[in-house]
Each structure stands twice: as structure tokens, then as C-alpha cells.
GUDRENTI-199895 format. One record per residue (C-alpha): residue number from 1; residue in one letter; x, y, z. Coordinates in steps of 0.1 Angstrom, whole numbers, plus 5000, padded with zeros to 4 digits. Layout:
atom bapa->NUM; lumgu->A; X->X; Y->Y; Z->Z $
...
//
This chain:
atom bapa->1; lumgu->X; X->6693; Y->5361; Z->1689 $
atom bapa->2; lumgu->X; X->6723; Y->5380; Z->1696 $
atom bapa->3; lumgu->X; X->6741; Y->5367; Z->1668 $
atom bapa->4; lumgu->X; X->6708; Y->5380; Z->1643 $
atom bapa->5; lumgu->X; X->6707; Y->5413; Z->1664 $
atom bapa->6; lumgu->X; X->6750; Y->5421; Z->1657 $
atom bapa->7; lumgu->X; X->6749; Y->5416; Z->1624 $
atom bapa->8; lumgu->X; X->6710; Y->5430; Z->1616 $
atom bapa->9; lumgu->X; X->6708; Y->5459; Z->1635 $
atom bapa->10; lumgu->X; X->6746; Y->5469; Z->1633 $
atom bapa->11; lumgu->X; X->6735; Y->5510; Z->1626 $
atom bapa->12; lumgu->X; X->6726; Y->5513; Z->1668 $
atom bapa->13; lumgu->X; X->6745; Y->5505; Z->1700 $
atom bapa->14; lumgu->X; X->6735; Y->5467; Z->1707 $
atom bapa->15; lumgu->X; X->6711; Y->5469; Z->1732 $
atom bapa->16; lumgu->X; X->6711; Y->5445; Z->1763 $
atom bapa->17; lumgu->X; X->6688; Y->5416; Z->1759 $
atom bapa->18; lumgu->X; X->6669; Y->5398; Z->1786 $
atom bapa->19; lumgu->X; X->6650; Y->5366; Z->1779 $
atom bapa->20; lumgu->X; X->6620; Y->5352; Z->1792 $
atom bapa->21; lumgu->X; X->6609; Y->5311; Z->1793 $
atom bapa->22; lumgu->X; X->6576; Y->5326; Z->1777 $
atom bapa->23; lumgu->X; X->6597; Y->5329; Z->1742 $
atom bapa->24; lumgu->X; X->6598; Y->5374; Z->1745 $
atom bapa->25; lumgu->X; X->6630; Y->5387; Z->1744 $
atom bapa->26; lumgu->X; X->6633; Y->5423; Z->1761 $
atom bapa->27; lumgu->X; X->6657; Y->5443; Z->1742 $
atom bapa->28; lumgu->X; X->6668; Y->5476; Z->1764 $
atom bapa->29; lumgu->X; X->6684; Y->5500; Z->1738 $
atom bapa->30; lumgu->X; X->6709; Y->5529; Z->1751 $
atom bapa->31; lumgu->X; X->6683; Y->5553; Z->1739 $
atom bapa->32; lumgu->X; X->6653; Y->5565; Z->1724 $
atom bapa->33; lumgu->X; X->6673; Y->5573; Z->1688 $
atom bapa->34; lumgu->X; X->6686; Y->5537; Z->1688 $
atom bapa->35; lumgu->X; X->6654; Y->5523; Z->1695 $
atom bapa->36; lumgu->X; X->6636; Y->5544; Z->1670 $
atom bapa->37; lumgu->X; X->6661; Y->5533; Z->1642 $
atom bapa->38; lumgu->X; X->6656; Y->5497; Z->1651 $
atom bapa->39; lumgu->X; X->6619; Y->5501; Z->1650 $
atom bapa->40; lumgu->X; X->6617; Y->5522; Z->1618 $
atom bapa->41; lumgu->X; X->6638; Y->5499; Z->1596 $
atom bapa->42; lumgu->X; X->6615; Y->5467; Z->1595 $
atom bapa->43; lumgu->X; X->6600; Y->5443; Z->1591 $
atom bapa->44; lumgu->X; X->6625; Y->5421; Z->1606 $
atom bapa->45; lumgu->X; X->6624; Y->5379; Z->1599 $
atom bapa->46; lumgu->X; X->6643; Y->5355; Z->1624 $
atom bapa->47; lumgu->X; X->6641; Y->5317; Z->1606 $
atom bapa->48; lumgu->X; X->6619; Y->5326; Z->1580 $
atom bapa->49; lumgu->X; X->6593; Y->5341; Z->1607 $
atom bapa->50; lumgu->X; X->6582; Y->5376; Z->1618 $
atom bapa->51; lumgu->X; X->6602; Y->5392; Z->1647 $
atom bapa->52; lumgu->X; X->6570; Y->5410; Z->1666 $
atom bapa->53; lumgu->X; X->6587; Y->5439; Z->1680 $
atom bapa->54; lumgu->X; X->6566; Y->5463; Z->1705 $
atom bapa->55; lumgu->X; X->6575; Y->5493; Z->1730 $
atom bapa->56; lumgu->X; X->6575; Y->5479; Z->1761 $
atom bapa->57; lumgu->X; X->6546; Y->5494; Z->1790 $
atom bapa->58; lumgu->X; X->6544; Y->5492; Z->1827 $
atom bapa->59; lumgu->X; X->6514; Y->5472; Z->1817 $
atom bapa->60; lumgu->X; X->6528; Y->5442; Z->1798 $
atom bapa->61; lumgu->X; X->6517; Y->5413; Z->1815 $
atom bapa->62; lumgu->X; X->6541; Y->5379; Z->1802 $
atom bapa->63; lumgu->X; X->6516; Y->5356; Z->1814 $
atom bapa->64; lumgu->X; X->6484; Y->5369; Z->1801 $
atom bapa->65; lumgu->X; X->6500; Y->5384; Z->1767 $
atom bapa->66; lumgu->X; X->6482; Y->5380; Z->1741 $
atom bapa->67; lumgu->X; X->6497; Y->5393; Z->1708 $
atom bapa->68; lumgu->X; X->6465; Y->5409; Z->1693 $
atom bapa->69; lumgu->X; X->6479; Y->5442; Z->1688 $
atom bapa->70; lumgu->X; X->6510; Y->5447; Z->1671 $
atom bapa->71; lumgu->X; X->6528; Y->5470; Z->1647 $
atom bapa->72; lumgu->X; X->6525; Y->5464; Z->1609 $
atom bapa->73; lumgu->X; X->6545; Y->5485; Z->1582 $
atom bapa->74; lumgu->X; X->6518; Y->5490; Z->1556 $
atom bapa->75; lumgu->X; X->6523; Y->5511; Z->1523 $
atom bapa->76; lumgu->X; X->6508; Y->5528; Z->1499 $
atom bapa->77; lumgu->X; X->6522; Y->5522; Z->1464 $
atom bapa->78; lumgu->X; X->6506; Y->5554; Z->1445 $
atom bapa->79; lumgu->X; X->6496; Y->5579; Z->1472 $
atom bapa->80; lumgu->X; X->6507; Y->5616; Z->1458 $
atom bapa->81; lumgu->X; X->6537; Y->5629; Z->1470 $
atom bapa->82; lumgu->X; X->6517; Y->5660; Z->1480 $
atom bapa->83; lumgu->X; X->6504; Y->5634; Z->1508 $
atom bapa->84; lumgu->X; X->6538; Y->5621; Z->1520 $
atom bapa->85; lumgu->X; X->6547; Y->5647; Z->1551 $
atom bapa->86; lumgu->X; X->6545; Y->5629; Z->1583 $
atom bapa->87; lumgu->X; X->6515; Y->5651; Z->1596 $
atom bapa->88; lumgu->X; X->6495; Y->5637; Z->1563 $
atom bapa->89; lumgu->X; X->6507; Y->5600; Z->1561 $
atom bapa->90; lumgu->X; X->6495; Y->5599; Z->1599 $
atom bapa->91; lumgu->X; X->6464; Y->5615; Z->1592 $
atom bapa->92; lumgu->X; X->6462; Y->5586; Z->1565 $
atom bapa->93; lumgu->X; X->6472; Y->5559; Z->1585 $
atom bapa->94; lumgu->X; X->6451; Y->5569; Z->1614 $
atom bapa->95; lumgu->X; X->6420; Y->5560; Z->1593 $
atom bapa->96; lumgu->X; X->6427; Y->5520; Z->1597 $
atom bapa->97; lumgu->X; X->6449; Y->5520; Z->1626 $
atom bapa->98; lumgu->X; X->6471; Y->5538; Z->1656 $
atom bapa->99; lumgu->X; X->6501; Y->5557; Z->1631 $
atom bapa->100; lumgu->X; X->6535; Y->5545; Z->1653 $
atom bapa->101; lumgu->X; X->6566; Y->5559; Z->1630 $
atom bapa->102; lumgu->X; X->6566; Y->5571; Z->1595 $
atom bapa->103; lumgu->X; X->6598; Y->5561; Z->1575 $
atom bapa->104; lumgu->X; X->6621; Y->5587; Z->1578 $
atom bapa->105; lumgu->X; X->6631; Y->5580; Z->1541 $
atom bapa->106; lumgu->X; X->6594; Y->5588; Z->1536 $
atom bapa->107; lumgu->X; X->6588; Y->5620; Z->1556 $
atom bapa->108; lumgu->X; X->6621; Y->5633; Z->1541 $
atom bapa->109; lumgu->X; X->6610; Y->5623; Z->1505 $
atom bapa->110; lumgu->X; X->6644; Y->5608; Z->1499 $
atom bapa->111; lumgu->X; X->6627; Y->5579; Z->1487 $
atom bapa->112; lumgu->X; X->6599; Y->5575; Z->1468 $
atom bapa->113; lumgu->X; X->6591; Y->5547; Z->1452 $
atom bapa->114; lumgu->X; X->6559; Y->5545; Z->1476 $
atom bapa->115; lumgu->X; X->6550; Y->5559; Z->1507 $
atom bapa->116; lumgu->X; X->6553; Y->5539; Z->1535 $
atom bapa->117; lumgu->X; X->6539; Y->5539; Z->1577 $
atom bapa->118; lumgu->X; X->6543; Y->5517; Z->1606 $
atom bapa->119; lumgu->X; X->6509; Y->5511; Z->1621 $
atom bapa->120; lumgu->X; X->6498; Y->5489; Z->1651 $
atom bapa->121; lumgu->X; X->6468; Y->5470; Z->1642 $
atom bapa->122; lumgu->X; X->6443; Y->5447; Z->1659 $
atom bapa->123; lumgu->X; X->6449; Y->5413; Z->1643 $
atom bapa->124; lumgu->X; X->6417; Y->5398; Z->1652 $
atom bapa->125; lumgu->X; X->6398; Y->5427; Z->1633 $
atom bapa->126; lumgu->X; X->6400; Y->5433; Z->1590 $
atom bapa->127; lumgu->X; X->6416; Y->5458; Z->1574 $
atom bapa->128; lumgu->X; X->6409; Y->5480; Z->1546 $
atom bapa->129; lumgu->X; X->6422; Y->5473; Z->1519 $
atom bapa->130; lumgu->X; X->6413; Y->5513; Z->1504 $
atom bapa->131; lumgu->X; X->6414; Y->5540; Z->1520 $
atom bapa->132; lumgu->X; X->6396; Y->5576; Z->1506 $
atom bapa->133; lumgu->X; X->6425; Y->5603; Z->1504 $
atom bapa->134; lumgu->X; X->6417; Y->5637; Z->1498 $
atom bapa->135; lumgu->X; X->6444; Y->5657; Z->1472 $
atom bapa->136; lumgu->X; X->6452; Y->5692; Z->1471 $
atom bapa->137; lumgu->X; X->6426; Y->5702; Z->1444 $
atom bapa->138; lumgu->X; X->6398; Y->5687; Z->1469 $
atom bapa->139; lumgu->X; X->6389; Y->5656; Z->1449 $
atom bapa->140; lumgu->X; X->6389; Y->5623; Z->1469 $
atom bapa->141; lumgu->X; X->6411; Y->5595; Z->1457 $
atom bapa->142; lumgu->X; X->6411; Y->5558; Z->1464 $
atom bapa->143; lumgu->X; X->6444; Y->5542; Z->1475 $
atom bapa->144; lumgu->X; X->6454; Y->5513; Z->1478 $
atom bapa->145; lumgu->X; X->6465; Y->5496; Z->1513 $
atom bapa->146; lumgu->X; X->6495; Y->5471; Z->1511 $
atom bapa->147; lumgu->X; X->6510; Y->5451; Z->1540 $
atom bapa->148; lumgu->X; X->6549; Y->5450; Z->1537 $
atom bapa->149; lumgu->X; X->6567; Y->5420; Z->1553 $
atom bapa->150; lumgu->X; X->6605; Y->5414; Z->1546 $
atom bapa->151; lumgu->X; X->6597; Y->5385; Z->1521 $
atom bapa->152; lumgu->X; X->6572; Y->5396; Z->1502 $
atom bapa->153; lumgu->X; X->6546; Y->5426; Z->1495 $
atom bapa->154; lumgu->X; X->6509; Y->5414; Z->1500 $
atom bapa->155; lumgu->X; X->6476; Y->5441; Z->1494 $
atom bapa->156; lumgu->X; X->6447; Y->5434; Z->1519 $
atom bapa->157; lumgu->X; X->6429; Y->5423; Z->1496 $
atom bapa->158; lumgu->X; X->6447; Y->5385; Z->1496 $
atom bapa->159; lumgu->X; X->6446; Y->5378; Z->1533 $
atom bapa->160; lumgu->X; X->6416; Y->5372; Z->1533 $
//
């Protein structure tokens, strides 16, 4: 793990690490910025399998965890840029799920290929795969909802 950390997340102070027989690794960054970074530049894969990263609570329990919630970059491939501000891709995002970070790529339209939000989701429960946007002349849109992993891009629609 330390190994994948120095050379993934080489942009931050390498955070201490503490690991637990359970299979969670605790990562305690130097601060909030470095943690931020870290969170906003994912997905992460460790051996071809999602690294599940979470801000830790007071009320995380290791014995009782069960990983229903967690955070999920999702995008959305033709949303206009008129949408892309933080304020309205939380607004956006809030309508499946709990809006955690917007890409700061995103918010500062430095990018913009597609717009793009981190998002904790309940895995247990669906998730839209449209959402109803309204654009600056009033008229409501439909856009699409796409998961993004580090290997490959896949919309709602096929998870079936």
C-alpha cells in the first residue's frame, strides 16, 4: 500500500497510514488541502480493484462496517457549460445522491470535455440513469448519468 500511495498520490505530503486486520487502511493526511486533492483526483484501482476511499467519522465502527455508502465519481457527458459552477453541479448531483467534491478542473471550467461530481451513494438502492436539468432559457433537459471508474466509463443504464 505504501509503495501504490508514493508513487499514485505523489502531488500531497504522504500521509501516515495505519492498518487494521479488518482489511481498512486509515490514511491521516497532514491536512485538509492534501486530503482534498487525494479525494478529488479518483477513482483510484489497487490490483485491478476499487480503492473505497471515505472521510473518516467519530462514528465508524470496524466491526459493524458495512460499506453501503460510499463515494462514486459520476459524470455527465453533455450537461451545458452554463450548468458546470460548483453551486449548479451540486444542485445537480444532489438530485440522486449527497454532492461530496466537484472536480476542481470542473468548477474552474479548465476542462471540459464533460462535467464531472463526486457523489456518495447508497449501493443497495438504483440510480438514475437521467436526471431533468433545467437551462438558462427555462426549458428542462434530460441528461445523462454516467459512473466513472479508472478502467472504464459505464452509464446507469448497464448495471443493471
Amino acid at each position: 500500500m505504501r509503495r501504490y500511495i508514493n508513487q499514485i498520490w505523489n502531488t500531497v505530503t504522504i500521509p501516515e497510514l495505519y492498518y487494521h486486520d479488518e482489511g481498512y487502511c486509515i490514511d491521516k493526511f497532514q491536512n485538509i488541502a492534501d486530503m482534498k486533492e487525494i479525494m478529488c483526483s479518483g477513482p483510484y484501482t489497487l490490483n485491478n480493484r476499487p480503492l473505497i476511499m471515505k472521510q473518516w467519522s467519530p462514528q465508524f465502527d470496524f466491526g459493524s462496517e458495512f460499506l453501503a455508502k460510499i463515494p462514486l465519481w459520476i459524470r455527465f457527458p453533455k450537461l451545458p457549460m452554463n450548468c458546470w459552477s460548483g453551486n449548479s453541479l451540486s444542485r445537480i448531483a444532489s438530485t440522486i445522491r449527497i454532492p461530496i467534491f466537484v472536480d476542481e478542473c470542473i468548477a474552474k471550467q479548465t476542462r471540459i470535455f464533460f462535467a464531472r461530481i463526486l457523489i456518495e451513494v447508497n449501493v443497495t438502492k438504483p440510480l438514475p440513469s437521467k436526471v431533468p436539468v433545467m437551462d438558462e432559457s427555462e426549458e428542462t433537459i434530460v441528461e445523462a448519468v454516467a459512473i466513472l471508474s479508472s478502467t472504464k466509463l459505464q452509464t446507469m443504464d448497464h448495471l443493471g
